[in-house]
C-alpha positions as CSV (number, residue, x, y, z in Angstrom):
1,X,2.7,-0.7,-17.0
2,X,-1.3,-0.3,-17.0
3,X,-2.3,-3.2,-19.4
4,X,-2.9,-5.8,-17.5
5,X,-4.7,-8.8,-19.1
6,X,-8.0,-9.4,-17.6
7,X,-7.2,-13.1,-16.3
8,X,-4.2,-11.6,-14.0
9,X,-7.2,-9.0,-12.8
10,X,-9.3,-11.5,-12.7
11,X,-7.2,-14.1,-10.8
12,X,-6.1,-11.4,-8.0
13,X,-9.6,-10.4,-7.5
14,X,-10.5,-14.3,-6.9
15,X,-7.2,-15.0,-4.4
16,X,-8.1,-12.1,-2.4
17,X,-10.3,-12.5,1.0
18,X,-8.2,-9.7,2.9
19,X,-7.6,-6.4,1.3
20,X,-6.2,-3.5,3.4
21,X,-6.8,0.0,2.3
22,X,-3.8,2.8,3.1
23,X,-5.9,6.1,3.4
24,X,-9.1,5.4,3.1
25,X,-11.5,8.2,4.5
26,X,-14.3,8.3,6.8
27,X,-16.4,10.8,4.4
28,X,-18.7,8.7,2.9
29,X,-18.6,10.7,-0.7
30,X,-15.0,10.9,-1.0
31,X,-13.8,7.6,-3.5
32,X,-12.0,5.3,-1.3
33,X,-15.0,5.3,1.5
34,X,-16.8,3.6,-1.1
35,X,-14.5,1.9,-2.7
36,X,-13.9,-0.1,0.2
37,X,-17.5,-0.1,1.5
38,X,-18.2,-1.5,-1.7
39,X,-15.3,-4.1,-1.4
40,X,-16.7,-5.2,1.7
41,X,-20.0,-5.7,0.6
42,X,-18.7,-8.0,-1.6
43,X,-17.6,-10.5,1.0
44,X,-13.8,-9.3,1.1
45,X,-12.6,-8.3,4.5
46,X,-11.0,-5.0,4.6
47,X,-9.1,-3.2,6.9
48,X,-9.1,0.4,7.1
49,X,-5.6,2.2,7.1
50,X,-5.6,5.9,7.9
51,X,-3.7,7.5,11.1
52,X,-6.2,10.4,11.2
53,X,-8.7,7.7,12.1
54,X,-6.6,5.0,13.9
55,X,-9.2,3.2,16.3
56,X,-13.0,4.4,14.7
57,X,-14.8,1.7,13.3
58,X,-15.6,1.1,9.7
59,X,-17.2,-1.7,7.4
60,X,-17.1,-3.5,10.6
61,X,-13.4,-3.5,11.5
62,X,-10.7,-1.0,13.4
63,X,-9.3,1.5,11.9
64,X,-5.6,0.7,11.6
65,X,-2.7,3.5,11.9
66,X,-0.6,1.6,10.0
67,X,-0.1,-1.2,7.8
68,X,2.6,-2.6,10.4
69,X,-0.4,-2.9,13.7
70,X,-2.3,-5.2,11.4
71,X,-1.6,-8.9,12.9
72,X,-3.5,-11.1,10.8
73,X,-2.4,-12.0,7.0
74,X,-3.1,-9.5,4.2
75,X,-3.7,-10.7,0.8
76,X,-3.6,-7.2,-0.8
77,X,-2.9,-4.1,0.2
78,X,-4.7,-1.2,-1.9
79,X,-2.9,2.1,-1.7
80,X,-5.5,5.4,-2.0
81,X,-2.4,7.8,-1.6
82,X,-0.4,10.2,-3.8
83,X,2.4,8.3,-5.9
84,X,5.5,9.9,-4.0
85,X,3.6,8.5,-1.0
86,X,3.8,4.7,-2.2
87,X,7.7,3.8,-1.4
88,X,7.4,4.0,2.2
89,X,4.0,2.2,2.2
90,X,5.1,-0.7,-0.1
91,X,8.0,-1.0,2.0
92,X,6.0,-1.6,5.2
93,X,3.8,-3.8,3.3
94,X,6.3,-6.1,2.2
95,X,7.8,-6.6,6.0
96,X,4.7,-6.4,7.5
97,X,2.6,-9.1,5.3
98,X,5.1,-12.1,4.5
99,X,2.7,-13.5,2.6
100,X,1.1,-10.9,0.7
101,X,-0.1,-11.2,-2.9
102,X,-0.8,-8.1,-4.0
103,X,-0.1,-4.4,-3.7
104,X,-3.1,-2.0,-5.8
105,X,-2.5,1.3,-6.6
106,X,-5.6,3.0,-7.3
107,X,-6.5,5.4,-10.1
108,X,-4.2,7.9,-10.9
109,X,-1.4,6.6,-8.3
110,X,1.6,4.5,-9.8
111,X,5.3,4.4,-8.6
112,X,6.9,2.1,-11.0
113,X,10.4,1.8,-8.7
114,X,8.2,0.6,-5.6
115,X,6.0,-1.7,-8.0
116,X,9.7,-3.4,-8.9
117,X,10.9,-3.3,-5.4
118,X,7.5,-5.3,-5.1
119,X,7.6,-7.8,-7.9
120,X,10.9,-8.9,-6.9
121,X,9.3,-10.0,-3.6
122,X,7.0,-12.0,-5.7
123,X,4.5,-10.0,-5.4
124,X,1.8,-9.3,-8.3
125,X,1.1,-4.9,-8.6
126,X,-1.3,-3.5,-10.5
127,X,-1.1,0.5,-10.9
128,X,-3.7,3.0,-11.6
129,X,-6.6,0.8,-11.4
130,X,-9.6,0.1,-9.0
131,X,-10.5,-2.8,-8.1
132,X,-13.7,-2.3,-7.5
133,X,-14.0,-0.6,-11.6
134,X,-12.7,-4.2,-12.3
135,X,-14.6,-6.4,-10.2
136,X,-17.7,-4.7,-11.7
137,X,-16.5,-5.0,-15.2
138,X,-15.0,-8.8,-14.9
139,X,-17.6,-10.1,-12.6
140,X,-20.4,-8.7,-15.2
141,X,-22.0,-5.9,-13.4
142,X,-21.2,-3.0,-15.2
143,X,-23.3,-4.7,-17.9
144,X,-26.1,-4.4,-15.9
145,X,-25.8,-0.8,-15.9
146,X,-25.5,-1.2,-19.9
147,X,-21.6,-0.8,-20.4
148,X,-20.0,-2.4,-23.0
149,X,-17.3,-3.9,-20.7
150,X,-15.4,-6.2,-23.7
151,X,-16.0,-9.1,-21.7
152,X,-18.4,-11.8,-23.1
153,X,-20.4,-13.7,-20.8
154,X,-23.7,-15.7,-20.5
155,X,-25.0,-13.8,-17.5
156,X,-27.4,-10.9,-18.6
């Protein structure tokens, strides 16, 4: 399912403070560089996941290996990996993070069997969004840049 309402969107985006991001690259041009950069501009604290780059810095924090060498909470964890990549990665998630809220799969990536496996944890998935595509659109920004963005707000 892709048609999430924008107040579950919405919510997730404003219960999140920690956000870690499975494969995000060190190449500035390449989508979920700035994705995250972006996400950390925005006062979210994210932690970089890639094993390529386990121990460079970026947006501030360590690069991780993996989701498991992460020791303090994570509210979401957003996945920038192919689909038949997701199982493992949710899997780790959910033992790793106790507490975790959210698992984001980005644009193009969904694995509805791991998203189950997820929500029977109690744990909210969206697939094949971005989140920062919807924090721009909910959070009025994209009308800035003249988008119609279907949401109606007082902010111009």
């Amino acid at each position: 399912m892709s048609d999430y309402s924008d107040d579950f969107l919405k919510d997730i985006l404003q219960r999140t403070k920690v956000i870690a991001v499975v494969g995000v690259s060190m190449n500035p041009v390449r989508p979920s560089y700035y994705v995250a950069r972006y996400l950390s501009l925005k006062g979210f604290t994210v932690i970089p996941v890639n094993p390529g780059h386990a121990g460079a810095e970026l947006f501030g924090q360590t690069v991780r290996a993996s989701l498991s060498e992460i020791s303090e909470p994570v509210d979401m964890v957003d996945i920038f990996r192919r689909s038949e990549a997701v199982p493992p990665i949710v899997d780790e998630a959910l033992a790793a993070f106790p507490n975790l809220r959210t698992v984001w799969m980005q644009i193009g990536v969904e694995h509805p069997d791991a998203a189950a496996k997820a929500q029977a944890r109690g744990v909210d998935v969206v697939m094949n969004r971005c989140p920062k595509i919807e924090y721009q659109r909910l959070f009025g920004e994209l009308r800035m840049g003249g988008f119609a963005t279907g949401v109606i707000s007082s902010k111009i």
